[in-house]
SEPAVO-521983 format. One line per 2 residues: number of its first residue (from 1); their letters; for each residue x negated, y, z of N, C-alpha, C, O. Coordinates in steps of 0.02 Angstrom, whole numbers, plus 50000, padded with zeros to 5 digits. Example, Ala and Ser with C-alpha at 12.3 -4.5 7.8 and 13.67 -1.06 7.14 Angstrom:
1 = AS = 49340/49716/50390/49385/49775/50390/49340/49835/50390/49288/49834/50423 | 49358/49888/50354/49316/49947/50357/49355/50002/50394/49330/50057/50402
This chain:
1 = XX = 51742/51129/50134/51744/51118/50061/51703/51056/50043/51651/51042/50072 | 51731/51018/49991/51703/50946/49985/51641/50973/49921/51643/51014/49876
3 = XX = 51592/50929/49944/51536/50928/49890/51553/50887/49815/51554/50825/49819 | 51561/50907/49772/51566/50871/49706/51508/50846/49685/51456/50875/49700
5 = XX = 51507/50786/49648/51433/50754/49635/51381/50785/49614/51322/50769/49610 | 51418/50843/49598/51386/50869/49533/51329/50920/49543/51279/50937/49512
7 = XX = 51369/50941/49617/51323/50996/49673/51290/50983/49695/51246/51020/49717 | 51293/50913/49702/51238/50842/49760/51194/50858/49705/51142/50886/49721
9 = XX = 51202/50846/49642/51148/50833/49603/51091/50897/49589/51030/50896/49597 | 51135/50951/49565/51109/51012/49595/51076/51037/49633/51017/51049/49621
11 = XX = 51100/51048/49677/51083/51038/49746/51002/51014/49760/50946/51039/49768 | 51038/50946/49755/50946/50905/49786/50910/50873/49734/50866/50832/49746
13 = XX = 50930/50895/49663/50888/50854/49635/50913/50774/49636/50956/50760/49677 | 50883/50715/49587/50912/50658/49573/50850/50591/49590/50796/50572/49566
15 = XX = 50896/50574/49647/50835/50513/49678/50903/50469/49684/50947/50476/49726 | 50900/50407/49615/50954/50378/49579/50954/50320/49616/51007/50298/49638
17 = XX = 50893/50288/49628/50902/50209/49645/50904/50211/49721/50900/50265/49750 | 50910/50153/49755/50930/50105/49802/50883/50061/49829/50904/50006/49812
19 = XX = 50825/50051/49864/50767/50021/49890/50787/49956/49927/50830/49953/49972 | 50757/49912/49908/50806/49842/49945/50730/49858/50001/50675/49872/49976
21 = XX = 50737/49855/50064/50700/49867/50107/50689/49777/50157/50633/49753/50167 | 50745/49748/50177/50745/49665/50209/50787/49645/50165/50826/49687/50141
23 = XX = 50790/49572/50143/50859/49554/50121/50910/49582/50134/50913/49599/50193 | 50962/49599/50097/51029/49624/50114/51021/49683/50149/51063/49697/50193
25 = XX = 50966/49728/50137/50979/49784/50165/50946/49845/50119/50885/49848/50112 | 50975/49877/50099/50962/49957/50056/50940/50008/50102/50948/50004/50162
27 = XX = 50908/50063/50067/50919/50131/50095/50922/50164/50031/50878/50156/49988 | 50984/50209/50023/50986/50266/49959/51001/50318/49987/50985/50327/50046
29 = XX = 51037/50370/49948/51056/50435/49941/51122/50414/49934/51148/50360/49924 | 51151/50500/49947/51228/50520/49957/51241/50488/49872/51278/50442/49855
31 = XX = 51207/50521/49841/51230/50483/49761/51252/50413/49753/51309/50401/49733 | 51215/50370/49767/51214/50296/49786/51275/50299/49796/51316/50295/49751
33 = XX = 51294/50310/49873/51341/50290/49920/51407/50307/49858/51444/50258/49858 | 51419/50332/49833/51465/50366/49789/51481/50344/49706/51526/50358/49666
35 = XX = 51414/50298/49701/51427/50260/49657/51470/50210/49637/51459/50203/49577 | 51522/50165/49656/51574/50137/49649/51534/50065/49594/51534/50006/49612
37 = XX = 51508/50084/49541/51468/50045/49488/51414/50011/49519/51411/49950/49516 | 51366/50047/49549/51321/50038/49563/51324/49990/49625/51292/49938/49633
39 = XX = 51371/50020/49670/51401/49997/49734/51417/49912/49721/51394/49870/49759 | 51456/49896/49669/51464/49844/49660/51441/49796/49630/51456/49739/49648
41 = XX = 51380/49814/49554/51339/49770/49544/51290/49732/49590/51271/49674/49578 | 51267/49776/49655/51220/49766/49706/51274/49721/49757/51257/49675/49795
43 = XX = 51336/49744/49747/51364/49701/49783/51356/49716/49883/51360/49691/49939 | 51346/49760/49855/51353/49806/49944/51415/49799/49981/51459/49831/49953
45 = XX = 51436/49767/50036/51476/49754/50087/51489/49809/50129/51546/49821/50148 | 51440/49843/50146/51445/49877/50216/51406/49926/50191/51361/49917/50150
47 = XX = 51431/50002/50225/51387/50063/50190/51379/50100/50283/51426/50107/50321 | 51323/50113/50294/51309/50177/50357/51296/50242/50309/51255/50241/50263
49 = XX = 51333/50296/50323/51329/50350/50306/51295/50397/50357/51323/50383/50410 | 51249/50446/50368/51216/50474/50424/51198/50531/50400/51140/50551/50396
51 = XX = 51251/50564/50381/51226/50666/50379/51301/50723/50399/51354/50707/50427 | 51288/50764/50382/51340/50808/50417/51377/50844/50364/51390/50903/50376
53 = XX = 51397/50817/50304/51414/50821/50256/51501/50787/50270/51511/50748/50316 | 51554/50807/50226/51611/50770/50230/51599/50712/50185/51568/50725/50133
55 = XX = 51629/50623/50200/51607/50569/50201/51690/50572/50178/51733/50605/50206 | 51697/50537/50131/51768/50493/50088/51752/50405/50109/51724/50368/50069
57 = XX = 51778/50376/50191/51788/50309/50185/51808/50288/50119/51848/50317/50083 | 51767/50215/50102/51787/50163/50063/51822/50102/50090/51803/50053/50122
59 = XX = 51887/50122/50062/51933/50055/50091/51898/49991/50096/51895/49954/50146 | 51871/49982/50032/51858/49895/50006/51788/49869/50026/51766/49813/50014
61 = XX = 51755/49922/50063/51691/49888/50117/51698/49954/50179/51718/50012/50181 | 51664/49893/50237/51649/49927/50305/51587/49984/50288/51535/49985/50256
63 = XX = 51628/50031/50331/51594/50090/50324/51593/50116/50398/51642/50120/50435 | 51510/50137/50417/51495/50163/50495/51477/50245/50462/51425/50261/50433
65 = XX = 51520/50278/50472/51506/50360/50486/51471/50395/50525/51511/50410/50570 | 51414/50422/50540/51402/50455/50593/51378/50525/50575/51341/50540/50527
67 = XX = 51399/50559/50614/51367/50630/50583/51301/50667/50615/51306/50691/50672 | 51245/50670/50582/51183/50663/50598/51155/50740/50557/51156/50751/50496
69 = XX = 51141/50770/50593/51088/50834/50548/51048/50828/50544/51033/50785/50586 | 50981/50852/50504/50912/50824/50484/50880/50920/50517/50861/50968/50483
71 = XX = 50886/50912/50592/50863/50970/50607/50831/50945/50697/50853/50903/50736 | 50781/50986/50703/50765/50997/50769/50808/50969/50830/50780/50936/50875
73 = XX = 50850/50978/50830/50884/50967/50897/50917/50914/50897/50949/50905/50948 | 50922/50856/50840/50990/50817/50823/50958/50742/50878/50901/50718/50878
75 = XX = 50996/50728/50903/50962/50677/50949/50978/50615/50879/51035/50616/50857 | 50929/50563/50845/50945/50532/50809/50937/50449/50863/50950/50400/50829
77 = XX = 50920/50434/50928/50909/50398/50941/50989/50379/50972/51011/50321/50977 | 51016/50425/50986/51069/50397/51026/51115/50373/50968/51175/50381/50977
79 = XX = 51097/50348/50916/51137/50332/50852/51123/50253/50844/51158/50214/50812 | 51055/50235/50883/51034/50169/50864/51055/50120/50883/51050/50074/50842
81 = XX = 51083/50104/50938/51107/50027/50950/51172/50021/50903/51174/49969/50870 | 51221/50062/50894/51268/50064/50856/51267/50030/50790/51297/49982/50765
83 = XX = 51209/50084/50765/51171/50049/50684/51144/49997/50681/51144/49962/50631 | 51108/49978/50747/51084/49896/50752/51127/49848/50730/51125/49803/50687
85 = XX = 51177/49873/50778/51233/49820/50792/51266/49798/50719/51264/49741/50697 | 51303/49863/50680/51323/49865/50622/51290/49824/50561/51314/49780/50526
87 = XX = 51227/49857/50561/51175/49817/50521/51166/49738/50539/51173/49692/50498 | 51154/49734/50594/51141/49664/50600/51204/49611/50589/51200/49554/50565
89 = XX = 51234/49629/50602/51317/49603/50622/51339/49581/50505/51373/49540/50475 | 51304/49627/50491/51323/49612/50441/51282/49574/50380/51298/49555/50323
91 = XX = 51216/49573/50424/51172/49550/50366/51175/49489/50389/51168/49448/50343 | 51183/49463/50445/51200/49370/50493/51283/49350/50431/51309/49304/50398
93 = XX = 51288/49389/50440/51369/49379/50411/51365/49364/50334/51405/49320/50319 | 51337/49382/50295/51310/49374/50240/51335/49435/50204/51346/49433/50143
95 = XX = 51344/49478/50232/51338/49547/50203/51282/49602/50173/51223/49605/50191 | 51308/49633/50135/51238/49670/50092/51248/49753/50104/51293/49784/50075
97 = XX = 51198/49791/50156/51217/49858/50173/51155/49903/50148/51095/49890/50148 | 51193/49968/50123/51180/50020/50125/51188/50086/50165/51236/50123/50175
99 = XX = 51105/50089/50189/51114/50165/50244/51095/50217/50194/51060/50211/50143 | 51121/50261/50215/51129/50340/50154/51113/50400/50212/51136/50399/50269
101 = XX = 51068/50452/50184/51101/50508/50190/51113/50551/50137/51159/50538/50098 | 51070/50611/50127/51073/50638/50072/51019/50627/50020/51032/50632/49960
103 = XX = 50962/50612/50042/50920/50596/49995/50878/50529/50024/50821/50515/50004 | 50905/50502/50061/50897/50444/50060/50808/50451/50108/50779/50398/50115
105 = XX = 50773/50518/50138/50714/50527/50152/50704/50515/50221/50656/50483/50241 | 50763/50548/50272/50728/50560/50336/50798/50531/50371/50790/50479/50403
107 = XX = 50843/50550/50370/50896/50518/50424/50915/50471/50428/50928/50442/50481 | 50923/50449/50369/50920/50364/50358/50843/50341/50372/50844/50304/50421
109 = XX = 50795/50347/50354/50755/50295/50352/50710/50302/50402/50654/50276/50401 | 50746/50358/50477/50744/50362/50540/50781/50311/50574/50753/50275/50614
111 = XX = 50847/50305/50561/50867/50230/50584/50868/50189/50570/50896/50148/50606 | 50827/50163/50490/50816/50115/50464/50756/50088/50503/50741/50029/50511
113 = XX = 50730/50130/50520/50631/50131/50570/50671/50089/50631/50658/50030/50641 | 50704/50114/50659/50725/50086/50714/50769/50026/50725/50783/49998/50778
115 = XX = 50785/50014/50673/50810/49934/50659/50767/49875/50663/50775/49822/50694 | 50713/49898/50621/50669/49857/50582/50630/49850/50669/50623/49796/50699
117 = XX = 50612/49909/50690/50573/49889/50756/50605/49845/50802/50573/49805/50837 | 50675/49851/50803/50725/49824/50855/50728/49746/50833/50738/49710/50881
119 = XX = 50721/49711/50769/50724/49664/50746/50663/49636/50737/50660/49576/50726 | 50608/49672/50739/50538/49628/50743/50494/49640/50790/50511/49661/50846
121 = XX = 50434/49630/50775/50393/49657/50845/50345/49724/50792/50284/49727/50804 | 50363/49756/50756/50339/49835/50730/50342/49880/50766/50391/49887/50804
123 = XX = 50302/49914/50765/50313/49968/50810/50351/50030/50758/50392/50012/50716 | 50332/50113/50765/50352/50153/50724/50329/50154/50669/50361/50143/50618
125 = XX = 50258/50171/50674/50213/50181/50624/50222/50109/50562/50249/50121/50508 | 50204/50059/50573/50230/49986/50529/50294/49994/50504/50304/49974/50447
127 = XX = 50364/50031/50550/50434/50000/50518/50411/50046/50452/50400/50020/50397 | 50401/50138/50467/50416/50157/50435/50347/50157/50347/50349/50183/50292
129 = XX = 50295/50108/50385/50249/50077/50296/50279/50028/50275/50280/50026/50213 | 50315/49972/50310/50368/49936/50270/50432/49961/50224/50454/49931/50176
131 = XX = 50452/50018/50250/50467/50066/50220/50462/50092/50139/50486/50084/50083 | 50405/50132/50181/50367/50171/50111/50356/50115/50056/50378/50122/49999
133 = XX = 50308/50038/50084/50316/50009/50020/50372/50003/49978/50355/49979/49923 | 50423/50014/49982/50489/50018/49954/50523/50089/49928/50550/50107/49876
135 = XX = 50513/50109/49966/50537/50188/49954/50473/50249/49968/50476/50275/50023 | 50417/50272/49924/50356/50287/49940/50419/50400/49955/50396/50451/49981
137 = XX = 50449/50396/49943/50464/50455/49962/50485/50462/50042/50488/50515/50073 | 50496/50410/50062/50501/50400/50139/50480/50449/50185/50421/50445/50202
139 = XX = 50522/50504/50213/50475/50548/50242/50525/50588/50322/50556/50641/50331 | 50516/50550/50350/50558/50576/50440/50517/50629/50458/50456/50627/50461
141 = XX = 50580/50712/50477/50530/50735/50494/50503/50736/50565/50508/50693/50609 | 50483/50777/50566/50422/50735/50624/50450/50753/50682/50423/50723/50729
143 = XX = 50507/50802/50705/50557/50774/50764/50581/50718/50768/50596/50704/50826 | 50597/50665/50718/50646/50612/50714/50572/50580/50747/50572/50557/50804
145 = XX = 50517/50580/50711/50461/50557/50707/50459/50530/50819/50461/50478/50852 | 50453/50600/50833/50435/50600/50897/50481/50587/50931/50468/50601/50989
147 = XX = 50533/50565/50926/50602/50521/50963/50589/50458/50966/50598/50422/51016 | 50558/50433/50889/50544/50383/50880/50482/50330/50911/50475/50270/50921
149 = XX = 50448/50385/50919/50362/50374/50961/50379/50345/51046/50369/50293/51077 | 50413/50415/51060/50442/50402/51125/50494/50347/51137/50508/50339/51197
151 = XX = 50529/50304/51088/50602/50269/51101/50522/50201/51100/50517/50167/51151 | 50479/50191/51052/50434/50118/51068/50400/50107/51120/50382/50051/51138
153 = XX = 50385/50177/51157/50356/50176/51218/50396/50149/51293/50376/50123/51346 | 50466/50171/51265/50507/50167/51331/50561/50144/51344/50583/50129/51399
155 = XX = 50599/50136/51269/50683/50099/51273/50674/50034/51237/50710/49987/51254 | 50616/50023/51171/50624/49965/51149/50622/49908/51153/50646/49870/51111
157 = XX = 50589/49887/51214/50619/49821/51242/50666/49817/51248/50697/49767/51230 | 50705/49888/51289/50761/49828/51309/50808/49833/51267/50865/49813/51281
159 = XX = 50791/49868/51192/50847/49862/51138/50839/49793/51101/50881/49766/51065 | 50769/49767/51118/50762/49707/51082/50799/49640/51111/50822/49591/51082
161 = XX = 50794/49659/51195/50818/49608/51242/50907/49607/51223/50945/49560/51214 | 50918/49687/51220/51005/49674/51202/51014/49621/51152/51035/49565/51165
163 = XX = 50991/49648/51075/50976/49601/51032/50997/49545/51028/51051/49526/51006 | 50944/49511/51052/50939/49452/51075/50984/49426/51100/51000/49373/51073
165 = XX = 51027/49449/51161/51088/49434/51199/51144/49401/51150/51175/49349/51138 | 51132/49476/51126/51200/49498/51059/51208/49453/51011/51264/49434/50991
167 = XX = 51154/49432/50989/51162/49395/50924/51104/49347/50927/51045/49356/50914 | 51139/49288/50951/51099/49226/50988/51068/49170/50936/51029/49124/50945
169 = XX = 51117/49204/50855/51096/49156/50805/51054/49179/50744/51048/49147/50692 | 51016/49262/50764/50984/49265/50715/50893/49231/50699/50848/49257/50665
171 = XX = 50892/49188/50726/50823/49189/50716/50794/49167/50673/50736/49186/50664 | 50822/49123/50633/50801/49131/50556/50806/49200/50520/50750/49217/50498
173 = XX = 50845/49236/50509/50846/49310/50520/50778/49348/50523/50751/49381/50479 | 50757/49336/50590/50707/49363/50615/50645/49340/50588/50605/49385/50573
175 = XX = 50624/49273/50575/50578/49242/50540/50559/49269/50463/50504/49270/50435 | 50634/49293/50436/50644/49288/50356/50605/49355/50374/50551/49368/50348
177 = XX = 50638/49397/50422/50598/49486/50410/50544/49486/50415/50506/49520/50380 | 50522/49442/50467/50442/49442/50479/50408/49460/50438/50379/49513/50427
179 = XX = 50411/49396/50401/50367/49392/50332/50389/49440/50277/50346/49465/50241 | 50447/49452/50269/50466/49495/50213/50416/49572/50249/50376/49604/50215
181 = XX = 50435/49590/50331/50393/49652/50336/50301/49651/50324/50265/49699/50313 | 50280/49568/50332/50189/49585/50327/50183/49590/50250/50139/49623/50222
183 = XX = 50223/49561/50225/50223/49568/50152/50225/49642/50136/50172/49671/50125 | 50280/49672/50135/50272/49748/50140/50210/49774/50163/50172/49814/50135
185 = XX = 50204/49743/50220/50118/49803/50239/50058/49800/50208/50014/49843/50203 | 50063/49727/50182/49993/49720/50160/50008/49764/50075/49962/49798/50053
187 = XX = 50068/49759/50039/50062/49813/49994/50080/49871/50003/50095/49901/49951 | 50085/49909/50071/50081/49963/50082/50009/49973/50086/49986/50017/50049
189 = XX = 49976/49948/50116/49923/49958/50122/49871/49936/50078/49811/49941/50090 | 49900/49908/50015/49846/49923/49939/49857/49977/49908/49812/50007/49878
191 = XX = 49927/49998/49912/49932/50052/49889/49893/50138/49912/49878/50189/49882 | 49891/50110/49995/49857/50167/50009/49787/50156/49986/49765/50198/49947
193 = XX = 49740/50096/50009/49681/50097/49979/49646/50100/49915/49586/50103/49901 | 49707/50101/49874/49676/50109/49794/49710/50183/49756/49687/50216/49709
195 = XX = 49776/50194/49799/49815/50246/49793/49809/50302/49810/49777/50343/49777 | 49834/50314/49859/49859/50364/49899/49817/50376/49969/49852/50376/50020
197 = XX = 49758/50383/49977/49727/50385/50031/49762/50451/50102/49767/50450/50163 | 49778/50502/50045/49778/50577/50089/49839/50549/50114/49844/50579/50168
199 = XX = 49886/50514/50109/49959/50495/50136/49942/50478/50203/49965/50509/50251 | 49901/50430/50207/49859/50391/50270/49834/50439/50315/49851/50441/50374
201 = XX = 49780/50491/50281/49760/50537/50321/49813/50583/50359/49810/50609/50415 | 49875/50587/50297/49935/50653/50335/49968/50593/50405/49990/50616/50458
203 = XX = 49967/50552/50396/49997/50512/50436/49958/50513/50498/49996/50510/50546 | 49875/50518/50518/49846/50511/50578/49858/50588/50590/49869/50597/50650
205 = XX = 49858/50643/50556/49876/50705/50598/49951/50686/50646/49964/50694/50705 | 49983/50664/50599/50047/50680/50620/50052/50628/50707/50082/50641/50760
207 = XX = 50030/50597/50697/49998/50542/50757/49979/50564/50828/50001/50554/50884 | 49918/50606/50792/49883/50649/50845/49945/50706/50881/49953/50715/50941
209 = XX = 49980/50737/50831/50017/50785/50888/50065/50746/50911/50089/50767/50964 | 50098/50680/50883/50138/50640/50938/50133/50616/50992/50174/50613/51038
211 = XX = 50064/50594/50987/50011/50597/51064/49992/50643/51097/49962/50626/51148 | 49997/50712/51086/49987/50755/51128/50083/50819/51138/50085/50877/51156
213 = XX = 50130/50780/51122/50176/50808/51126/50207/50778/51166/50206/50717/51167 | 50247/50821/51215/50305/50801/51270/50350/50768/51264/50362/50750/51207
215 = XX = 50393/50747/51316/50449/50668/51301/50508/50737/51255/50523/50795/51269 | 50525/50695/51203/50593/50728/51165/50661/50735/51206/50713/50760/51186
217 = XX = 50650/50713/51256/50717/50702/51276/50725/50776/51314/50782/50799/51311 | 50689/50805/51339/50682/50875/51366/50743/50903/51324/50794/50919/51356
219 = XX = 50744/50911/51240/50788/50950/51202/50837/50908/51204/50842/50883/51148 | 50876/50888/51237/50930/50848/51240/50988/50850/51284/51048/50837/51282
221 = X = 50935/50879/51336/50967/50895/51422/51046/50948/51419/51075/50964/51470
């Protein structure tokens, strides 16, 4: 049975806007994605959709589907070179994308983390405060979290080296994020120091049991 907007809204409550996170790149909610108005004043090209919800392709922009659950077991890493690719492929191109899930909190802005790392030298913790400065509801839970810990320790080179291969002409690209991501950190990080301190603190717990937790890939086997 298809979700009507109306249930979305219901449902989860109303988180309306669209976070420009790098040039030409969004993260919203299922609402967003469904906007048609909204869709087109922003002028969005390319939409990644990432939940387990039924998805209505849009003819008149590229659309990457993947079906992703926001639960324990969902492997979200084996989703990433794909989304790299997509994403990148379209922001070189001069395309403007939006990744969605349902509230725009954890499944998206789990592979949005992993873009941003794959395209700069960030690790987890940085993609996802470049992030938050943009979208302060930003919140992976902390399985995606520990996929993520484990994918900087052990696959991200050589997703950066693919990269690189792949797309031999972004490096202005890469320059523009740079700075657009220290920019982000350094007002992520006024915000925590004048703001939000306990955010910072929930963030070194969550740290500590990533460092003392086993490779994720165990639940995968």
């Amino acid at each position: 049975m298809h979700c009507t907007y109306k249930k979305i809204q219901i449902r989860f409550g109303i988180i309306t806007f669209m976070s420009l996170i790098l040039p030409g790149f969004y993260i919203g909610s299922f609402l967003n994605s469904v906007n048609s108005k909204l869709l087109d004043e922003i002028k969005i090209t390319h939409i990644v959709s990432c939940h387990d919800r039924p998805v209505e392709r849009q003819s008149h922009r590229q659309h990457l589907i993947l079906k992703v659950s926001d639960s324990s077991n969902e492997n979200i890493i084996k989703h990433v070179s794909t989304v790299n690719d997509f994403i990148h492929r379209a922001r070189l191109d001069g395309g403007v994308v939006l990744i969605h899930c349902m509230m725009g909190v954890s499944r998206s802005v789990s592979l949005s983390m992993a873009y941003i790392m794959s395209v700069t030298d960030l690790g987890w913790r940085d993609a996802l405060n470049v992030i938050r400065s943009a979208r302060r509801q930003a919140n992976p839970n902390f399985h995606f979290r520990r996929q993520l810990h484990f994918f900087e320790n052990t696959d991200l080179a050589a997703e950066r080296q693919r990269m690189d291969s792949l797309f031999t002409n972004a490096g202005n690209l890469r320059k523009c994020d740079m700075k657009k991501c220290q920019q982000a950190l350094e007002s992520y990080n006024r915000w925590v120091e004048f703001g939000d301190r306990l955010k910072d603190e929930q963030e070194s717990l969550v740290i500590d049991r990533l460092n003392s937790s086993g490779n994720p890939e165990q639940f995968f086997l």
